[in-house]
C-alpha positions as CSV (number, residue, x, y, z in Angstrom):
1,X,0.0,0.0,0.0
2,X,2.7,2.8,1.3
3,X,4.6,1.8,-2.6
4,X,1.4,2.6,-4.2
5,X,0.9,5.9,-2.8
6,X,4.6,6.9,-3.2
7,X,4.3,5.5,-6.9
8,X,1.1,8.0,-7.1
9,X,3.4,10.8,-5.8
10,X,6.2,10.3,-8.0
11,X,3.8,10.0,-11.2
12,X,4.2,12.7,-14.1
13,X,0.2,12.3,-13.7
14,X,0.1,13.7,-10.3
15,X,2.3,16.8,-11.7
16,X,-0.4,17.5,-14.6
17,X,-3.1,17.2,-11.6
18,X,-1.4,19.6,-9.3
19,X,-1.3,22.3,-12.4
20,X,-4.9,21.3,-13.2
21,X,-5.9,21.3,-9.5
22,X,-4.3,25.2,-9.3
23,X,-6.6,26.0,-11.7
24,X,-9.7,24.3,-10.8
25,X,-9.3,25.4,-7.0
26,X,-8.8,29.2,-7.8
27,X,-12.0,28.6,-10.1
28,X,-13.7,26.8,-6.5
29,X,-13.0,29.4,-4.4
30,X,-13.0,32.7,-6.5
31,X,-17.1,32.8,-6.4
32,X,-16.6,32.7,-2.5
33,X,-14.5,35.3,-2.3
34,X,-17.4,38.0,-4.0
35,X,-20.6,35.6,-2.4
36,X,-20.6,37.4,1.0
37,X,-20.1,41.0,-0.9
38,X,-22.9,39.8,-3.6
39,X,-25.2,38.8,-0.2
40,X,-24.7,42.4,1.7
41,X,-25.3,44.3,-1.3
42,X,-28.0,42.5,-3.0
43,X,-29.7,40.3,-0.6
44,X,-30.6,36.7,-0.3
45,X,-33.4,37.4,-2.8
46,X,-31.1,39.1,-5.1
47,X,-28.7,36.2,-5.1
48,X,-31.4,33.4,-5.4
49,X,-32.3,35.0,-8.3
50,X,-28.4,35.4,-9.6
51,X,-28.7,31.7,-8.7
52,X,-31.9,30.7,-11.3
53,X,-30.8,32.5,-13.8
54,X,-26.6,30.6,-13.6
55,X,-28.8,27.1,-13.1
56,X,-30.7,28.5,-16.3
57,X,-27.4,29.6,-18.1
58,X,-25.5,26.4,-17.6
59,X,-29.0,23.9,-18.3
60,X,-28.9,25.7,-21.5
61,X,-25.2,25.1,-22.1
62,X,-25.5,21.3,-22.3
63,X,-27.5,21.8,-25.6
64,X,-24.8,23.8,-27.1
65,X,-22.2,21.4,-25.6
66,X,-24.1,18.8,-27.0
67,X,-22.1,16.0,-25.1
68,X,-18.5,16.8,-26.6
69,X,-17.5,17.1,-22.9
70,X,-17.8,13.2,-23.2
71,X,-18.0,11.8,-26.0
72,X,-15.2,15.0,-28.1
73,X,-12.8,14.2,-24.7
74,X,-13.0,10.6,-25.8
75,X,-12.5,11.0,-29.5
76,X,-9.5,13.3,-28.2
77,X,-7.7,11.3,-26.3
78,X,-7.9,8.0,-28.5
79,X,-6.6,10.2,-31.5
80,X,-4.4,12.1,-29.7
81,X,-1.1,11.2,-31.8
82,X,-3.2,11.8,-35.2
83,X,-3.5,16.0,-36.4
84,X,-5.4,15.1,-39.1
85,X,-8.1,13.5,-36.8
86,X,-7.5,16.3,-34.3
87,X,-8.7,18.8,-36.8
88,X,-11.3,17.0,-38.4
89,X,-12.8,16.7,-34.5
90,X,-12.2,20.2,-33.4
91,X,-14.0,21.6,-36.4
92,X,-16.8,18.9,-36.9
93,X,-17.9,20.0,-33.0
94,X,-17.2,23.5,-32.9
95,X,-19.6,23.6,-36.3
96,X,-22.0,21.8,-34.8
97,X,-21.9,23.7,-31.6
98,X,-22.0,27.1,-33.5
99,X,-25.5,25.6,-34.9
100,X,-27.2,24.9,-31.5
101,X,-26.0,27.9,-30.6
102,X,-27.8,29.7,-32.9
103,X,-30.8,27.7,-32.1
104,X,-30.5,28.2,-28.2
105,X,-30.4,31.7,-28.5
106,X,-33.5,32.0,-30.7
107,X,-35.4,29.9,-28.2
108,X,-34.4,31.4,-25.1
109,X,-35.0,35.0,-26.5
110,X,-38.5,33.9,-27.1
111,X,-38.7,32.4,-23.5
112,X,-37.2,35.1,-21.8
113,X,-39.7,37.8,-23.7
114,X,-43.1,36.0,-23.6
115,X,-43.1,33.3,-20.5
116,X,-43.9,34.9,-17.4
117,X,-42.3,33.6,-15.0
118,X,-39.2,34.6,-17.2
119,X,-40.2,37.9,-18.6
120,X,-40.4,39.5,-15.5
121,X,-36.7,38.9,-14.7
122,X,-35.7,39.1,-18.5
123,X,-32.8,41.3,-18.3
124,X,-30.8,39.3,-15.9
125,X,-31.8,35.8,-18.3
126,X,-30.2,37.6,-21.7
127,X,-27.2,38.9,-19.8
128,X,-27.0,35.3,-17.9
129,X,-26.8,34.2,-21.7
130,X,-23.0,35.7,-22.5
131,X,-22.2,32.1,-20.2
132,X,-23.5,29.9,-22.7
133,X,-22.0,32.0,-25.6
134,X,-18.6,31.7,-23.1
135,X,-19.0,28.0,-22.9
136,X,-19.6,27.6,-26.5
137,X,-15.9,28.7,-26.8
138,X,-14.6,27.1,-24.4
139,X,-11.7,24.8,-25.4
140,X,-11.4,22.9,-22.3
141,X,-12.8,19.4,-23.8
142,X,-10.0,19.8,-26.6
143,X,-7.5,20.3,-23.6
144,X,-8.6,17.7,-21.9
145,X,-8.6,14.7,-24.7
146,X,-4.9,15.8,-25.2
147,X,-4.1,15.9,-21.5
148,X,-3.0,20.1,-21.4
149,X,-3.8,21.1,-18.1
150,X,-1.6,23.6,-18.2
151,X,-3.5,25.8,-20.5
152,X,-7.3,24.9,-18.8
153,X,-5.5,26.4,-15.6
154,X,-4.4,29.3,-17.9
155,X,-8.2,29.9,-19.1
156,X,-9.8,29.3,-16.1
157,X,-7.8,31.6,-13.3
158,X,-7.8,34.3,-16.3
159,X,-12.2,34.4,-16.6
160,X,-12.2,34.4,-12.4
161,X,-9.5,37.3,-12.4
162,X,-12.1,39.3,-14.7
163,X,-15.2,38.1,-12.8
164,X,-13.8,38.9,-9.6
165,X,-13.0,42.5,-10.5
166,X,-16.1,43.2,-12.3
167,X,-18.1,42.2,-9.7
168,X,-16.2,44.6,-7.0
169,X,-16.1,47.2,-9.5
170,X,-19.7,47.3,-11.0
171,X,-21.9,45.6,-8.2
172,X,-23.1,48.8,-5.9
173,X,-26.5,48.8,-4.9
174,X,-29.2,46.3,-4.9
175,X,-30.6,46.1,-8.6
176,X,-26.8,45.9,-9.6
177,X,-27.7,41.5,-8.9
178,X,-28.7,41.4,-13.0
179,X,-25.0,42.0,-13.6
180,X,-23.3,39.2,-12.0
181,X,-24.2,36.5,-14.7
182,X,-22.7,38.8,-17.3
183,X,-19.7,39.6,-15.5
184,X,-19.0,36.0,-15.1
185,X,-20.3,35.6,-19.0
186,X,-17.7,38.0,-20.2
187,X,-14.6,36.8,-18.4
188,X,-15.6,33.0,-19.7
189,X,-15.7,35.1,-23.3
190,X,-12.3,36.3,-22.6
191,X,-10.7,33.8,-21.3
192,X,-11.7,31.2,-23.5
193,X,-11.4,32.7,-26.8
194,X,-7.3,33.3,-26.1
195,X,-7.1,29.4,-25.7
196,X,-9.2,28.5,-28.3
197,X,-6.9,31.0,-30.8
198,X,-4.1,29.4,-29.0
199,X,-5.5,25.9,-30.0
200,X,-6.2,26.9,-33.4
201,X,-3.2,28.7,-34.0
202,X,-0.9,25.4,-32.0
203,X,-2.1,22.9,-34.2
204,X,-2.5,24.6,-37.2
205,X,-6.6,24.0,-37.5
206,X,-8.2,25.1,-40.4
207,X,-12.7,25.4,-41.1
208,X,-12.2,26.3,-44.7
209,X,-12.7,21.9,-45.6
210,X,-15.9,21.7,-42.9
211,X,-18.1,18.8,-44.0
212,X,-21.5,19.1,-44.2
213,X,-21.7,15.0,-43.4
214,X,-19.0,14.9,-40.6
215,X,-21.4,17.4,-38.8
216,X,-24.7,15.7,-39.4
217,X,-22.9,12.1,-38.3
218,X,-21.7,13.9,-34.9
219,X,-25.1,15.3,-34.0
220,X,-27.0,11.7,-34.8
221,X,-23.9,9.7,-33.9
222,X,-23.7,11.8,-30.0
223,X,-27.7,12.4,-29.5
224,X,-28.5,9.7,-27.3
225,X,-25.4,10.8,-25.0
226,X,-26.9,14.7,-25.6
227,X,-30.3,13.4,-24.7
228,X,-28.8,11.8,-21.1
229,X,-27.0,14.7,-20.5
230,X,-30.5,17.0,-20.6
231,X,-31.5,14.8,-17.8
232,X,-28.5,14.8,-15.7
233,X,-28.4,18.5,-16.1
234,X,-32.0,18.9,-14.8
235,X,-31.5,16.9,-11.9
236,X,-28.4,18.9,-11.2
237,X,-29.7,22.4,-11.7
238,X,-33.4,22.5,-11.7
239,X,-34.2,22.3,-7.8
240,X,-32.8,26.4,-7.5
241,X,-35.6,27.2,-9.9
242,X,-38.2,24.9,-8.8
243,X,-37.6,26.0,-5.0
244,X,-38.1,30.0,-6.6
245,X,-41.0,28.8,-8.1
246,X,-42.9,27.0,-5.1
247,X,-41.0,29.1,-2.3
248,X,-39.7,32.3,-3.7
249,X,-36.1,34.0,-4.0
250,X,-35.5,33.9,-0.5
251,X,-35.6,30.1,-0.4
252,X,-33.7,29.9,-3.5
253,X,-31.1,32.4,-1.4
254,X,-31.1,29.6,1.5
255,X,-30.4,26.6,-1.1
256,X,-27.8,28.8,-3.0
257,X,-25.9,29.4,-0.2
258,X,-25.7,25.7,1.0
259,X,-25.0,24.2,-2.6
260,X,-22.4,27.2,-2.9
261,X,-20.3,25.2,-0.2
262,X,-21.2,21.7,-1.6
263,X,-20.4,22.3,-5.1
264,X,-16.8,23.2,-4.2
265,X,-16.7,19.4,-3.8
266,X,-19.2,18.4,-6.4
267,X,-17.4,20.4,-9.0
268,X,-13.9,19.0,-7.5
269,X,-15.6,15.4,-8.2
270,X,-16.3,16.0,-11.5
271,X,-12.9,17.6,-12.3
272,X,-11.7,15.4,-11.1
273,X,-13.5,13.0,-13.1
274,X,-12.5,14.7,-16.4
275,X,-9.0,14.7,-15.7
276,X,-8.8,10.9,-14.8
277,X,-11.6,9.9,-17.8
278,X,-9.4,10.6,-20.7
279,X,-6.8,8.2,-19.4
280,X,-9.4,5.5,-18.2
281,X,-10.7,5.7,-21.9
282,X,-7.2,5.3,-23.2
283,X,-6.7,2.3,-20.8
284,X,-9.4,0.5,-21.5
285,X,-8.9,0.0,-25.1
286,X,-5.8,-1.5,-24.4
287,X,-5.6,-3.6,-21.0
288,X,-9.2,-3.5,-18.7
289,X,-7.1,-5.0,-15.9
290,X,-4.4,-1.8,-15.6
291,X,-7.5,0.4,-16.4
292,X,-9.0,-1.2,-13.1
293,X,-5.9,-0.9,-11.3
294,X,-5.4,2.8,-12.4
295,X,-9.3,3.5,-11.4
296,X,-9.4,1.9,-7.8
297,X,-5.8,3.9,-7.2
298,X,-6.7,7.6,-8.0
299,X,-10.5,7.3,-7.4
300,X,-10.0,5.6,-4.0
301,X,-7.3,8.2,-2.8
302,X,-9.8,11.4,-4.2
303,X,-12.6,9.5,-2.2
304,X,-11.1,9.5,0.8
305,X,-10.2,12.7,0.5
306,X,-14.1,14.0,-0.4
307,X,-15.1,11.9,3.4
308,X,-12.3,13.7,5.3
309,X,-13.5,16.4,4.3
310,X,-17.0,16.5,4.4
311,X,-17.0,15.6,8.1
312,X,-14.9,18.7,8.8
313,X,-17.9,21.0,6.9
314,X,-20.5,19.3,9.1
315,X,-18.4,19.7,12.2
316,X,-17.9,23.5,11.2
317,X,-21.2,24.3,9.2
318,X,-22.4,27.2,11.5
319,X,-18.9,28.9,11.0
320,X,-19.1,28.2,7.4
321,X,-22.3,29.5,7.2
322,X,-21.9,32.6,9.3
323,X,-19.2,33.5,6.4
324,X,-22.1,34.6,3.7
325,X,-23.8,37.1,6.5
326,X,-27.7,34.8,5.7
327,X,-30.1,35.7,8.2
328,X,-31.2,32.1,8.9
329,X,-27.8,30.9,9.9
330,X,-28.9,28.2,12.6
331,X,-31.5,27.0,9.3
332,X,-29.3,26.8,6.8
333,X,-26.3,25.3,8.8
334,X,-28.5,22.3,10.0
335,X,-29.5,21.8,5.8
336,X,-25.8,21.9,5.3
337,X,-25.0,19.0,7.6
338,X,-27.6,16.6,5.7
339,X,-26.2,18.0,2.0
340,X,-23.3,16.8,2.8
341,X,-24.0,13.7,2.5
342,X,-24.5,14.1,-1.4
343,X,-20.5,14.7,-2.4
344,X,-20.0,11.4,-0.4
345,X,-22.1,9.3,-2.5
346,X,-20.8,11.5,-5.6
347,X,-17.2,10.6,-4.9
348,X,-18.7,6.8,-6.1
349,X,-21.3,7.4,-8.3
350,X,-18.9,9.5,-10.7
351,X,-15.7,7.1,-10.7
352,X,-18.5,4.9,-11.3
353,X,-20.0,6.5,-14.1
354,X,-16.0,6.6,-15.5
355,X,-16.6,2.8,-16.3
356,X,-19.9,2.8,-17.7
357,X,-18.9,5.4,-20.1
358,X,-15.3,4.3,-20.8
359,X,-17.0,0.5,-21.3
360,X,-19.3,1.7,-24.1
361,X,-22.3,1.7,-22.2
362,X,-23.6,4.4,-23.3
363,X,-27.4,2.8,-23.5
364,X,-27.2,1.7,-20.1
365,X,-26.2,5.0,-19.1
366,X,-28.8,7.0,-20.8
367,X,-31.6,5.0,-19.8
368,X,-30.5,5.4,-16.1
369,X,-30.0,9.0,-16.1
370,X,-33.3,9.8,-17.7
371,X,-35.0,7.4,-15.3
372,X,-33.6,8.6,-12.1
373,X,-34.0,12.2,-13.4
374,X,-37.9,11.9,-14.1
375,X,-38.0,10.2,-10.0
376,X,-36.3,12.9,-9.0
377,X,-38.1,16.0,-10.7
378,X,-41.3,14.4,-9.9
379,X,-40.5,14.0,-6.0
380,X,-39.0,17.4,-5.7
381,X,-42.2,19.3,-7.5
382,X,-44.4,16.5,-5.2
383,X,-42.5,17.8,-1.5
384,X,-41.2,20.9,-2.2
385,X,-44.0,22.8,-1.3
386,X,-44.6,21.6,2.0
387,X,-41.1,20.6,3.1
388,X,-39.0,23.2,1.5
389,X,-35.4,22.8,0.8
390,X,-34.7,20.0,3.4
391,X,-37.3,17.7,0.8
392,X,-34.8,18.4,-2.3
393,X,-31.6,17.5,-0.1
394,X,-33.3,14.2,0.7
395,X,-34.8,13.2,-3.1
396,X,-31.3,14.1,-4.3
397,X,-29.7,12.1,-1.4
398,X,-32.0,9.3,-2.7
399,X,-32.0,9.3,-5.9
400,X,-27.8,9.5,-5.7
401,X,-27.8,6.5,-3.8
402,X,-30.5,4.6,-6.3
403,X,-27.7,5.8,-9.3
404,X,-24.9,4.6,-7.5
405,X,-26.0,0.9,-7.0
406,X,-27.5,0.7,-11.0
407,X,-24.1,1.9,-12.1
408,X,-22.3,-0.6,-10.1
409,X,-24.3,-3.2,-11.2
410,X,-24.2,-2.3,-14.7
411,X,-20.2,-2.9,-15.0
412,X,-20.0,-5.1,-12.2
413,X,-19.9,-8.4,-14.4
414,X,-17.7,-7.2,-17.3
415,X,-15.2,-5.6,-15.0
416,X,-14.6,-6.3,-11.6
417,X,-16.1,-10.2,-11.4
418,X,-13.6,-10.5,-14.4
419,X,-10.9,-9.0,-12.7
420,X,-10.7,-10.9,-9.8
């Protein structure tokens, strides 16, 4: 065991994490830095409304990503030695993103102009928009497939830098809360687009030979993965804007404010998750038993780690909680101590989900997703209105725990009964 963890030390992987980890943790912690200032100037209300319309932003962005954050890393990284591939893949997705961008943006103009519960806040949902044309840009899945995680740390402490000033500089008085989505829109923009000239510019990627048929393959070809991933992004982000809808903007204040401190993990999780997938991928075409190996190693290390420390937020959650200057501090402190419970059973579930994908099983994971995620839209719109915030933490405590055992058992005969 000790020669393991020294081998896991020593690795050139650990150095690429610690450059990719800089990056991600300065992206964690920058939003906590402005949160408190955001609170006292704005409000809860005013931030559970900054908080529906970022849930909104980034639901949207999974049309425009269309799954190349899974399937494009995975294309990557098993052509990573071929240019001509690597161009034909960057230019084939970023077409096809440029398309469903187009799309997106006509349909959520139409939303945000003549649905109600949208129109009425329709000036912070257009400028909440700028993060889905940032995410469009964003490079990061390229990066990824190719393992540079020097250059994802580059783009990502850049568009917190500019986020973190804006909001200092321009957020003053309470009506100001319509501008924090665009802030953070605009330094995503900025960021992003230097790496994806970089990118272009590195490997010498050119759109003038686009083919009409590469694109149309790539959007049949990665639909059913695009279709999961609509599900998996509902369960993730609509409970903000179901608990404003049933309970107002000062619930959705309370919630925010709790998931603010959980997501550092849940984010960390699924970074974590895109670091190690690309290699898991690569692994598993050529030997499923060192794949194994590499997967029980790293994911059991990064699991531990994600317990440690989730019994330190529950032993400190008042303190914590005192940090963003809420109102209902005892409240929200007592919902933190049950939330986290939900990064435990995601340190699993996503190492888990690394398999499933990595072993083809794309079917199995889509039908899971979208069956979990209707259970768990249906229960939170069924007991959100009469138990509030505490009813979402326990359907999304439940239904993690339901997704965890059907991915095990979905992998369990091919890999690990085989492996031992």
């Amino acid at each position: 065991m000790k020669q393991r963890i020294q081998s896991v030390l020593r690795s050139e992987l650990l150095k690429k994490f610690s450059i990719y980890g800089f990056g991600q943790g300065f992206n964690l912690i920058t939003p906590l830095l402005v949160i408190p200032y955001i609170v006292s100037v704005c409000g809860e209300e005013g931030y559970g409304k900054i908080g529906v319309g970022m849930a909104l932003a980034f639901f949207i962005m999974v049309f425009v990503d269309y799954g190349s954050d899974i399937f494009g890393v995975k294309q990557v990284a098993v052509h990573r030695n071929d240019r001509n591939q690597l161009q034909n893949i960057f230019t084939t997705t970023y077409t096809a993103k440029l398309i469903l961008l187009i799309l997106m943006a006509v349909i959520s103009g139409f939303c945000f102009c003549f649905i109600p519960y949208f129109s009425k806040e329709k000036a912070l949902f257009f400028m909440s928009f700028t993060m889905v044309v940032g995410q469009f840009v964003n490079p990061t899945w390229f990066l990824q497939g190719v393992e540079n995680f020097k250059w994802i740390t580059i783009l990502n402490v850049l568009s917190k830098i500019v986020y973190l000033a804006g909001v200092f500089i321009f957020i003053r008085k309470p009506e100001d809360y319509v501008y924090s989505n665009l802030i953070w829109g605009l330094g995503m923009i900025f960021a992003n687009g230097i790496v994806w000239l970089y990118i272009v510019k590195h490997f010498s990627i050119s759109f003038r030979h686009i083919k009409s048929g590469e694109v149309r393959k790539l959007l049949n070809e990665n639909f059913s993965l695009f279709f999961s991933q609509i599900f998996v992004s509902l369960q993730m982000y609509s409970p903000i804007v179901l608990i404003s809808f049933f309970g107002g903007n000062i619930m959705a204040g309370q919630y925010k404010i709790v998931d603010q401190i959980i997501v550092i993990f849940k984010t960390y999780i699924l970074l974590f998750f895109n670091f190690v997938y690309p290699r898991i991928c690569y692994l598993l075409e050529t030997s499923k038993k060192e794949a194994l190996r590499f997967w029980k190693r790293y994911n059991g290390m990064n699991f531990a780690f994600v317990v440690i420390s989730m019994i330190v937020i529950a032993l400190f959650s008042f303190q914590l909680v005192s940090y963003f200057n809420p109102k209902g501090i005892v409240e929200i402190s007592n919902l933190l101590k049950i939330a986290v419970f939900i990064p435990i059973l995601q340190g699993i579930t996503i190492p888990l989900k690394q398999l499933v994908l990595g072993s083809n099983k794309q079917k199995e994971y889509v039908r899971t997703t979208t069956t979990i995620t209707l259970i768990s839209l249906a229960l939170i719109i069924i007991i959100t209105p009469f138990y509030h915030v505490l009813g979402v933490l326990w359907v999304l405590l439940i239904t993690e725990f339901i997704t965890m055992v059907i991915f095990y058992l979905t992998i369990k005969k091919d890999l690990f009964l085989r492996s031992s």
